[in-house]
C-alpha positions in Angstrom: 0.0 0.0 0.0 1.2 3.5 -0.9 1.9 5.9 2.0 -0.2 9.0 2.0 0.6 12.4 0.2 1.8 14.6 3.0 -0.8 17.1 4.0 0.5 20.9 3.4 3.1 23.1 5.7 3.5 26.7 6.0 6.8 27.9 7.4 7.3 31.8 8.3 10.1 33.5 9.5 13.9 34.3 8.2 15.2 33.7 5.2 18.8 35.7 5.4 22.4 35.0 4.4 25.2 33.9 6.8 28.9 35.5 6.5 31.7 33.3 7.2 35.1 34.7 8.5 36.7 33.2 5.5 34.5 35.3 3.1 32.0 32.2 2.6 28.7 33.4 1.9 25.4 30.9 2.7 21.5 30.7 2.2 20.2 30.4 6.2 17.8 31.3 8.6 15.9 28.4 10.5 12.9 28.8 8.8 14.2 28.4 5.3 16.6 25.8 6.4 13.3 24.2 7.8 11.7 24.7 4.5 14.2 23.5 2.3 14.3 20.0 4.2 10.6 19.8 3.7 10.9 20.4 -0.2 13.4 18.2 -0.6 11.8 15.4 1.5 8.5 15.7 -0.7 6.3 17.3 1.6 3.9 20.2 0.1 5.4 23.3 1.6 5.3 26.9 0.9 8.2 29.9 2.6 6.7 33.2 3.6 9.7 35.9 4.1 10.7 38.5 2.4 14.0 39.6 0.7 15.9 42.5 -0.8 15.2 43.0 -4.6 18.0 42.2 -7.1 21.1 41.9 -4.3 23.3 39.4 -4.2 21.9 38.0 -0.8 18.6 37.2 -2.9 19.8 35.7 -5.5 21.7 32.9 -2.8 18.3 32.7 -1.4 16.4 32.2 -4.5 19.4 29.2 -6.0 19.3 27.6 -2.4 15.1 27.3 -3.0 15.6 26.2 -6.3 18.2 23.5 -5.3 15.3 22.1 -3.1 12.2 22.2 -5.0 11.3 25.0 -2.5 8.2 27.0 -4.3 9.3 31.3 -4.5 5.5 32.2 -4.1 5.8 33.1 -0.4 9.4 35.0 -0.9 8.5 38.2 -1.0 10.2 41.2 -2.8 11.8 44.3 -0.6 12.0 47.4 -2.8 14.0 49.2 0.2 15.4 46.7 2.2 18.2 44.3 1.3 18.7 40.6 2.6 19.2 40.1 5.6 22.8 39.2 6.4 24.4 37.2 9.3 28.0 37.4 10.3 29.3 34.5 12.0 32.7 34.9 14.0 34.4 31.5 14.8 35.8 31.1 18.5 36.9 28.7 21.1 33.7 28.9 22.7 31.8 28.2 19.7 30.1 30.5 17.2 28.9 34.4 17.7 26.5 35.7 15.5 25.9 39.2 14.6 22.1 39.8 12.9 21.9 43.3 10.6 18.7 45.1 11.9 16.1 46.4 9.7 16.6 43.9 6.9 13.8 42.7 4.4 12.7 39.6 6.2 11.6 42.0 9.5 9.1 43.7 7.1 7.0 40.4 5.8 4.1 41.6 4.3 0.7 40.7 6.6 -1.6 40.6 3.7 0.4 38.6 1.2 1.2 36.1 4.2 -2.6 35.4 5.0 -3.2 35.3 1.5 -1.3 32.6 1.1 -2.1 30.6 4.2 -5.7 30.3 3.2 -4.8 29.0 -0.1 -2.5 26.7 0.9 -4.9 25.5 4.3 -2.1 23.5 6.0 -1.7 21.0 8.3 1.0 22.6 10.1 2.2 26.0 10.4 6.0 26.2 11.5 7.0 29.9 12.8 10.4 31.5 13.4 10.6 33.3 17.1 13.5 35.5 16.1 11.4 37.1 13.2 9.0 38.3 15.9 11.7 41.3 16.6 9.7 43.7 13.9 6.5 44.8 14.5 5.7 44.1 10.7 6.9 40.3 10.9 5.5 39.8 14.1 2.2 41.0 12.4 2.5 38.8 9.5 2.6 35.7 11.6 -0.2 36.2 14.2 -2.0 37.1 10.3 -1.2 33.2 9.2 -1.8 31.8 12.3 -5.7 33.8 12.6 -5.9 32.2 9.3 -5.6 28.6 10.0 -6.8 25.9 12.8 -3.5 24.1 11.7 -0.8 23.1 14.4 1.3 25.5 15.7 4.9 24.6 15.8 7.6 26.8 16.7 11.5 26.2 16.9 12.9 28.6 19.3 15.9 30.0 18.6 17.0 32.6 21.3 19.4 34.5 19.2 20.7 37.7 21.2 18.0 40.7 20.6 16.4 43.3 22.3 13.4 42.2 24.7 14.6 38.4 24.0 12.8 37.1 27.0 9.2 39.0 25.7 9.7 37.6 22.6 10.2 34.4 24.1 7.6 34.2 26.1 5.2 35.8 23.0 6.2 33.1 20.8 5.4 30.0 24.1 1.6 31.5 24.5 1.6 31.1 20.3 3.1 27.5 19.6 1.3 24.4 20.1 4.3 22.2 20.2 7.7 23.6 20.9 11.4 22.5 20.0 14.3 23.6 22.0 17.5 22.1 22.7 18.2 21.3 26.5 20.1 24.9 27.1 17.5 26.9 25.9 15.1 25.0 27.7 17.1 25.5 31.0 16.8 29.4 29.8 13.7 29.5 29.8 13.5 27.6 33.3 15.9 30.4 34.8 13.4 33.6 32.7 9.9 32.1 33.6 10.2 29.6 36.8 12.9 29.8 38.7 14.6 33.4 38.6 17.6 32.0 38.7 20.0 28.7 37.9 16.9 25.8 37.5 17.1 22.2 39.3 18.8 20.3 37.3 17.0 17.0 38.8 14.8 15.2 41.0 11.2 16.3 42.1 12.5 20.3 41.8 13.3 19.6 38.3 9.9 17.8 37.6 7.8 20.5 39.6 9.8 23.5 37.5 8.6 21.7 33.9 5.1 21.4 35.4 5.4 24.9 36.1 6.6 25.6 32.5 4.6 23.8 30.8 1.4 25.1 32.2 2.2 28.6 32.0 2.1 28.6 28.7 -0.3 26.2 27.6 2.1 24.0 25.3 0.7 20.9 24.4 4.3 19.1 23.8 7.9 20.1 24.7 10.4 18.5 22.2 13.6 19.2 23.6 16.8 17.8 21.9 20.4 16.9 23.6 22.9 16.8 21.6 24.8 14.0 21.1 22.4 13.0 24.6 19.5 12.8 22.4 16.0 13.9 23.1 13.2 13.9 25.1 9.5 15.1 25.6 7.6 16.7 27.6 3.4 16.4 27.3 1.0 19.5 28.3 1.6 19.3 32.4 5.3 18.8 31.9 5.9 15.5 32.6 8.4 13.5 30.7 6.9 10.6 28.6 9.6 9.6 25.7 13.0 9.9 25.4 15.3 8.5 22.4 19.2 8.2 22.2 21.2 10.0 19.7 22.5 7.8 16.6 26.3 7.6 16.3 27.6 10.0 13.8 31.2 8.1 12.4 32.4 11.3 11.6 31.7 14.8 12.9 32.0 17.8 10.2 30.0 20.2 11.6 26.8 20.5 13.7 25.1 23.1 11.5 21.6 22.8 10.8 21.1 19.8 12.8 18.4 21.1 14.7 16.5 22.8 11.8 17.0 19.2 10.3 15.5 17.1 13.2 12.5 19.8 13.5 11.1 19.4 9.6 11.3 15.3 9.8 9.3 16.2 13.2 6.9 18.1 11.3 6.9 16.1 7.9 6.0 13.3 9.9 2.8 15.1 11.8 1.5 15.8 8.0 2.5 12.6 7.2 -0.1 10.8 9.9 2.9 9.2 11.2 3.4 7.8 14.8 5.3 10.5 17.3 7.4 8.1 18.5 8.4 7.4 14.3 8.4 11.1 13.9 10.6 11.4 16.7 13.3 8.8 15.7 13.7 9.5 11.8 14.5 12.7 13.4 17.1 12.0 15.3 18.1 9.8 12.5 18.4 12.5 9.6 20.2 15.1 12.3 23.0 13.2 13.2 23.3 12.1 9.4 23.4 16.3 8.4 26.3 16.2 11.4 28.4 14.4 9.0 27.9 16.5 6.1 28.9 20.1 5.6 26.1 22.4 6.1 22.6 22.5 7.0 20.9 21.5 3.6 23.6 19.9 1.1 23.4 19.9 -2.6 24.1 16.9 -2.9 20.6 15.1 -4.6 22.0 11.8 -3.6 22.0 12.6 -0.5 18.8 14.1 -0.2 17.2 10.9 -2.5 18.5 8.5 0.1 17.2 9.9 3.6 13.7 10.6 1.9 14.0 6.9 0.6 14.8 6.0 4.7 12.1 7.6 6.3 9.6 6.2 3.9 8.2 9.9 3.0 6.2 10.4 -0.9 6.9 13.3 -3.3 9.2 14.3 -5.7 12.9 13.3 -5.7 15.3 16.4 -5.1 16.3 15.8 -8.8 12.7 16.1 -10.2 11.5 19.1 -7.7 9.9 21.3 -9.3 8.9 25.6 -7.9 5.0 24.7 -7.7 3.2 24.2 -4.6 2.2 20.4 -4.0 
């Protein structure tokens, strides 16, 4: 028996371009990464940002959509504003990032956005917290989201910005299900719970996700650990499934990992599939991006073989075409 055509996804948020020390310029943004995994995997999807007009910063963004299958109807045009750009400095401690205020994708049109979520009517919508900075973006997504009874899932990603913890919290009382990893999770422990360093077990731990979760209203925590794994949480807080991390043989780099391991999560819900499925073909395609460089490669092969693993319909990444499924 055939699987089942995927039911739709909207994803809103970021669409930018991230500047390497070594001059290396890259498509990113969560939200497109997040949307480019869902084109490539097959499932119906459709990107509402907005980018500069004619700069070089759109034209990465529009060959990185392309690459993927990923349709350009939701990629709105900027006049004004150019692309937004990312610069990334490499240190001991990790990666800093730098995000250029005012850019294109903090002005996403409100009208266009709704437009398009009533035409496309899906199943999920998947929303970026750190484009709720801009009034105008933050507008466009409660627009999509008044448009649609679909699910509500947000990937926080608790970039340095002005008012972080409002935004935060804005983007909890919004989401439906919500993916962190297990630092920003303690974060948000620390902002909301405990003013302070959270438990880090035992009953204080348990009694602080309670507290958490009902807050906000979340009907599922998805929190991922790193090479620890993942966990989730249901709607009181309590923790009911955990998975282990598959081995990666060897580690290039770790981006996009995340945004990975949240569209399989999300593919899977329009998909009908079983969390627990969801939930391990998750794992299973992040720790598989950890041995590749960068968060969606070009490489169709690639892309052919983990939508071959996880069992998902569609077009192959060589066959994509810009439409709408």
């Amino acid at each position: 028996m055939n699987a089942p055509t995927p039911r739709p996804v909207l994803v809103i948020g970021e669409a930018l371009v991230d500047e390497f020390p070594d001059g290396t310029r890259v498509a990113g943004g969560a939200p497109f990464n997040q949307a480019r995994w869902l084109a490539a995997l097959g499932v119906p999807v459709a990107l509402v940002s907005r980018i500069g007009q004619g700069d070089f910063g759109a034209a990465c963004v529009l060959t990185a959509a392309r690459r993927c299958g990923l349709a350009e109807a939701g990629l709105q045009r900027d006049p004004q504003r150019a692309t937004g750009r990312v610069v990334v400095a490499l240190g001991e401690a990790g990666p800093s990032y730098t995000i250029e205020a005012d850019s294109a994708w903090d002005h996403i049109d409100a009208v266009e956005a709704r437009a398009l979520a009533q035409q496309l009517e899906p199943a999920v919508v998947m929303f970026g917290s750190l484009a709720m900075r801009a009034p105008a973006s933050r507008e466009a997504i409660d627009a999509v989201l008044g448009a649609s009874a679909a699910l509500r899932f947000v990937d926080l990603n608790l970039r340095d910005t002005p008012d972080l913890q409002a935004l935060a919290a804005q983007a909890l009382k919004l989401a439906d299900w919500v993916k962190v990893n297990d630092e920003e999770l303690d974060r948000l422990l620390a902002w909301f719970v405990c003013d302070g360093p959270p438990p880090t077990e035992g009953a204080a731990r348990r009694e602080a996700l309670a507290e958490l979760a009902v807050r906000f209203g979340v009907q599922r925590w998805i929190v991922t650990c790193g090479a620890r794994g993942w966990f989730t949480l249901d709607s009181e807080g309590r923790r009911d499934a955990a998975g282990a991390a598959p081995a990666v043989p060897q580690l290039v780099d770790t981006v996009g990992a995340g945004d990975a391991f949240s569209a399989v999560v999300v593919a899977g819900y329009a998909s009908m599939w079983p969390l627990a499925r969801s939930l391990d073909s998750a794992a299973q395609l992040a720790a598989a991006v950890c041995g590749v460089r960068g968060a969606v490669p070009d490489d169709s092969a690639f892309i052919d073989l983990w939508r071959g693993r996880l069992g998902l319909t569609g077009p192959s990444m060589r066959a994509a075409s810009g439409h709408i499924g």
